[in-house]
mmCIF file of the C-alpha atoms, coordinates in Angstrom:
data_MODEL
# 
_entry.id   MODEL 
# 
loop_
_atom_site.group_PDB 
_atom_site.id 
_atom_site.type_symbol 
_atom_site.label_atom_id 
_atom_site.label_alt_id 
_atom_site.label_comp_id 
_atom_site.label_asym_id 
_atom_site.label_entity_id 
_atom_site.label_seq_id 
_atom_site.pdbx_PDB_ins_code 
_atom_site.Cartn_x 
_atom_site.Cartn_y 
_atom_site.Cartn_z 
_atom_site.occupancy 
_atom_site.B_iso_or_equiv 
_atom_site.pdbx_formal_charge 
_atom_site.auth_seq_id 
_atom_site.auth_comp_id 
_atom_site.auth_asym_id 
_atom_site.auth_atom_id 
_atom_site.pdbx_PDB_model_num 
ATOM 1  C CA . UNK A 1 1  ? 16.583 -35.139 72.524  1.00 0.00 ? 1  UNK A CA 1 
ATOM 2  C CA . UNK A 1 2  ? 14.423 -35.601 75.503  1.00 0.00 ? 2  UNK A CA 1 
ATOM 3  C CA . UNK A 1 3  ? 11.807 -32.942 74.476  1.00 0.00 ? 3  UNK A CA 1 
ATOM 4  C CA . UNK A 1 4  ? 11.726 -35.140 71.022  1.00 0.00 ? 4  UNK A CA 1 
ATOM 5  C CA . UNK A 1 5  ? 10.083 -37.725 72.955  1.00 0.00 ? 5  UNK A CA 1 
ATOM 6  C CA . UNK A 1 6  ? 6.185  -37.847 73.357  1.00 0.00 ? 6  UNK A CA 1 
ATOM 7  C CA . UNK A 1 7  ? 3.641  -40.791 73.992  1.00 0.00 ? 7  UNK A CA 1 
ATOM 8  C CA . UNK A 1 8  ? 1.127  -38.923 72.043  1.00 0.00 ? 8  UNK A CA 1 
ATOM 9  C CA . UNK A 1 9  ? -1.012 -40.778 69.715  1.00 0.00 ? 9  UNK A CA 1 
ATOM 10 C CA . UNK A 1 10 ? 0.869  -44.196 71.758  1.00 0.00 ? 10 UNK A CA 1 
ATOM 11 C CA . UNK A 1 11 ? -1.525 -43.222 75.400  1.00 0.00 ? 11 UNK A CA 1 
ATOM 12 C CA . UNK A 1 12 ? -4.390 -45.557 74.247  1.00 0.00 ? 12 UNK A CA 1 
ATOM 13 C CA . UNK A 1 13 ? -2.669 -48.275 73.569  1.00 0.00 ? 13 UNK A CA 1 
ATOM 14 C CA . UNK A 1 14 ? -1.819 -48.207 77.268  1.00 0.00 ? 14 UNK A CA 1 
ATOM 15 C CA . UNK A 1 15 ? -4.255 -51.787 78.331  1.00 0.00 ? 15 UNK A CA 1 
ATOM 16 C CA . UNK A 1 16 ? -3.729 -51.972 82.309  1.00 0.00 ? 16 UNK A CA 1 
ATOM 17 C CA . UNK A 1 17 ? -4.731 -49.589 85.354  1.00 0.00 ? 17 UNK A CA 1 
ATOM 18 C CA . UNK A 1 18 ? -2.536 -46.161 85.580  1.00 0.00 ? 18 UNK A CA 1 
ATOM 19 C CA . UNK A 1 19 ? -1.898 -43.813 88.045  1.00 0.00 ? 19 UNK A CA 1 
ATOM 20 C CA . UNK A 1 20 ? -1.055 -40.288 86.964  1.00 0.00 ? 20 UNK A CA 1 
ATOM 21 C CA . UNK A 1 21 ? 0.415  -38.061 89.582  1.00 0.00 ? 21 UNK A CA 1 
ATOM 22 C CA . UNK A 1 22 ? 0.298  -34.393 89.722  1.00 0.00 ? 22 UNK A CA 1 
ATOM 23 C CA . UNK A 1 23 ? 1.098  -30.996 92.149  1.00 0.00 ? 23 UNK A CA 1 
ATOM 24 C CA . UNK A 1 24 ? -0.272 -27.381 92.145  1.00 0.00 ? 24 UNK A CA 1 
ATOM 25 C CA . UNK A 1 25 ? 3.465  -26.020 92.126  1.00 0.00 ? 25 UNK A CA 1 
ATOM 26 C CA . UNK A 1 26 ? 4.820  -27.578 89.047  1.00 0.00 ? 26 UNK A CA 1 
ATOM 27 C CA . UNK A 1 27 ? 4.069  -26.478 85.245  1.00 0.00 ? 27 UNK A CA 1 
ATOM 28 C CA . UNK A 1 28 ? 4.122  -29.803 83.669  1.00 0.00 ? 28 UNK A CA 1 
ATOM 29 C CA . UNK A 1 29 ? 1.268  -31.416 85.506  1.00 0.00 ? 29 UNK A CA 1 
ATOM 30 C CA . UNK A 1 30 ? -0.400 -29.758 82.725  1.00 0.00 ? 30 UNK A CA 1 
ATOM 31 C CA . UNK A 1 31 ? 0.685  -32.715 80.896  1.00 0.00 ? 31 UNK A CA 1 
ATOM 32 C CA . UNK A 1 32 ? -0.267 -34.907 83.403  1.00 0.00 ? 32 UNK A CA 1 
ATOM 33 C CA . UNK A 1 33 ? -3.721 -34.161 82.564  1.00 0.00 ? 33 UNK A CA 1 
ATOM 34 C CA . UNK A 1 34 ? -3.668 -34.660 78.809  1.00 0.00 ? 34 UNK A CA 1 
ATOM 35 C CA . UNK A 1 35 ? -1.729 -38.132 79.645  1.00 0.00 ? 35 UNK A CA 1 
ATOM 36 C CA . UNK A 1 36 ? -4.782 -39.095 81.673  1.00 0.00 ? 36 UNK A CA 1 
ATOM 37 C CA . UNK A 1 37 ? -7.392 -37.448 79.440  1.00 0.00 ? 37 UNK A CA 1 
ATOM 38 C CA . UNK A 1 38 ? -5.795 -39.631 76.769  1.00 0.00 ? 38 UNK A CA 1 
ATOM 39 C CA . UNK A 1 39 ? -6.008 -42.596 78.409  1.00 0.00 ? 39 UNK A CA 1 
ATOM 40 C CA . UNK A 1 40 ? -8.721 -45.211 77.935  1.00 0.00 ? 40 UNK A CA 1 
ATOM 41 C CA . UNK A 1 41 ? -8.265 -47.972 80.538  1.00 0.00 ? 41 UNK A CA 1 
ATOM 42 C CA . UNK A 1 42 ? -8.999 -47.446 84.256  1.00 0.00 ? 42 UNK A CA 1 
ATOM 43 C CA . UNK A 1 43 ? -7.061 -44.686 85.375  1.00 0.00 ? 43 UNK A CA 1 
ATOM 44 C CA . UNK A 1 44 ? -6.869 -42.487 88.428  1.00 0.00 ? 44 UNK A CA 1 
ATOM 45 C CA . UNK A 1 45 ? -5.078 -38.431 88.943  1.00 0.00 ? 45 UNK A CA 1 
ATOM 46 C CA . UNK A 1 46 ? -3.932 -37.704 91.958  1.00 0.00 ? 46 UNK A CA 1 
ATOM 47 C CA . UNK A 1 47 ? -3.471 -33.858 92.204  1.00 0.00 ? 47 UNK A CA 1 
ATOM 48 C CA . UNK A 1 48 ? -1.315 -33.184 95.651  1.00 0.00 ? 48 UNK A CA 1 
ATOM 49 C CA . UNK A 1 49 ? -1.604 -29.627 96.686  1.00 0.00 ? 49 UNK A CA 1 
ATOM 50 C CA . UNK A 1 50 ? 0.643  -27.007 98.246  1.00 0.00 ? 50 UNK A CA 1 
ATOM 51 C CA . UNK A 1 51 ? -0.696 -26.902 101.323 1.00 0.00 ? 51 UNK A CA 1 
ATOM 52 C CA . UNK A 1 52 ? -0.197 -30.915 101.564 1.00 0.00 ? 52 UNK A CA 1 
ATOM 53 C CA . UNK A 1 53 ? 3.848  -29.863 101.228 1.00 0.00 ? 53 UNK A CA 1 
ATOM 54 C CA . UNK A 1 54 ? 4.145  -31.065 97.665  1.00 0.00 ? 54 UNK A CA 1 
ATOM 55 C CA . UNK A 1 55 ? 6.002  -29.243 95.228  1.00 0.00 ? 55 UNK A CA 1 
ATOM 56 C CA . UNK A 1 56 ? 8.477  -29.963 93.189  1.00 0.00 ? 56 UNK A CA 1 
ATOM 57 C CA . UNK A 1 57 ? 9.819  -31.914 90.126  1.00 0.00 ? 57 UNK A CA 1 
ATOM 58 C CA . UNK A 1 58 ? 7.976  -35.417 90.706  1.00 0.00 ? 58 UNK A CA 1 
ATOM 59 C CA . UNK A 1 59 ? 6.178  -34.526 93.962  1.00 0.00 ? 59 UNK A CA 1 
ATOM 60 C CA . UNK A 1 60 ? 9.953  -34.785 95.292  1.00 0.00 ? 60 UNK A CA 1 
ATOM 61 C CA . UNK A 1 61 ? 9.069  -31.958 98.601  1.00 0.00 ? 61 UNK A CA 1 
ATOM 62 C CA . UNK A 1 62 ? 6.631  -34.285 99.824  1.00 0.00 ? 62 UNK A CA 1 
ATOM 63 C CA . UNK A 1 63 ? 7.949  -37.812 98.907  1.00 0.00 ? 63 UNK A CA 1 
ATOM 64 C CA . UNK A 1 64 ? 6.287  -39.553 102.108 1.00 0.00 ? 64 UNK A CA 1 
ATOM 65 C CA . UNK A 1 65 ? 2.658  -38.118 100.745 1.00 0.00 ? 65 UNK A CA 1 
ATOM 66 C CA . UNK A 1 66 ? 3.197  -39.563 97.134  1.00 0.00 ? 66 UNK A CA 1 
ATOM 67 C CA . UNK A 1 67 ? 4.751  -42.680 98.264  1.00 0.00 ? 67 UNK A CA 1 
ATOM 68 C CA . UNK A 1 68 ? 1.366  -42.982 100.499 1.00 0.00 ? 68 UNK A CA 1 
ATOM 69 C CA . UNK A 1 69 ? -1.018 -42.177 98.054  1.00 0.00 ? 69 UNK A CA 1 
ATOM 70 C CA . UNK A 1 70 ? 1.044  -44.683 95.020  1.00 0.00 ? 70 UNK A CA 1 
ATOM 71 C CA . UNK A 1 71 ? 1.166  -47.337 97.371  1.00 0.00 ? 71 UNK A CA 1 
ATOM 72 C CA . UNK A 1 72 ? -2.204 -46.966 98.839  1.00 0.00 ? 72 UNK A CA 1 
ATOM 73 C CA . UNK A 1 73 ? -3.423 -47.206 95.149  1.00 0.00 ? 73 UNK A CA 1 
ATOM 74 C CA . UNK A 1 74 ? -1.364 -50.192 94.241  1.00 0.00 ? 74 UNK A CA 1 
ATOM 75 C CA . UNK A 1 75 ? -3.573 -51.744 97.206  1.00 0.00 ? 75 UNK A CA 1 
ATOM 76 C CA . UNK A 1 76 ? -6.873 -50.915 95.891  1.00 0.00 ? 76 UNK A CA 1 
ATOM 77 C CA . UNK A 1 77 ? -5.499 -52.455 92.315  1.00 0.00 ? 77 UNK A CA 1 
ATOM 78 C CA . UNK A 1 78 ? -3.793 -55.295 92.782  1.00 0.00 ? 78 UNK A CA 1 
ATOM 79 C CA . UNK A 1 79 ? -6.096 -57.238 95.115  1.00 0.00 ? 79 UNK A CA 1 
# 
């Protein structure tokens, strides 16, 4: 059921600032990118590489990095 499940044709409807989160080692940040290609409010990709540590389903080998970066960003947008 899960690979039923898409936001495409729903990602521009999406009306408030969105961070899209990526790494080098994992396939599906493919998808990432069309999210944030699709998207039409402000919008930000952060790609986290290899040699950063990251890797893994949802950044999850370098979970201090993407907790740094996602908060650091929730900073610059919420003020």
């Amino acid at each position: 059921m899960l690979m039923e499940y898409t936001v495409r044709g729903l990602a521009g409807q999406i009306q408030f600032p969105t961070l899209i989160t990526g790494n080098e080692a994992e396939p599906i940040s493919a998808q990432a990118g069309q999210l944030y290609d699709a998207l039409q409010y402000p919008k930000e990709f952060i790609l986290l590489t290899e040699e950063e540590g990251a890797g893994g389903h949802c950044e999850g080998l370098a979970q201090s990095l993407f907790y740094q970066r996602a908060y650091d960003w929730l900073d610059r947008v919420l003020r």
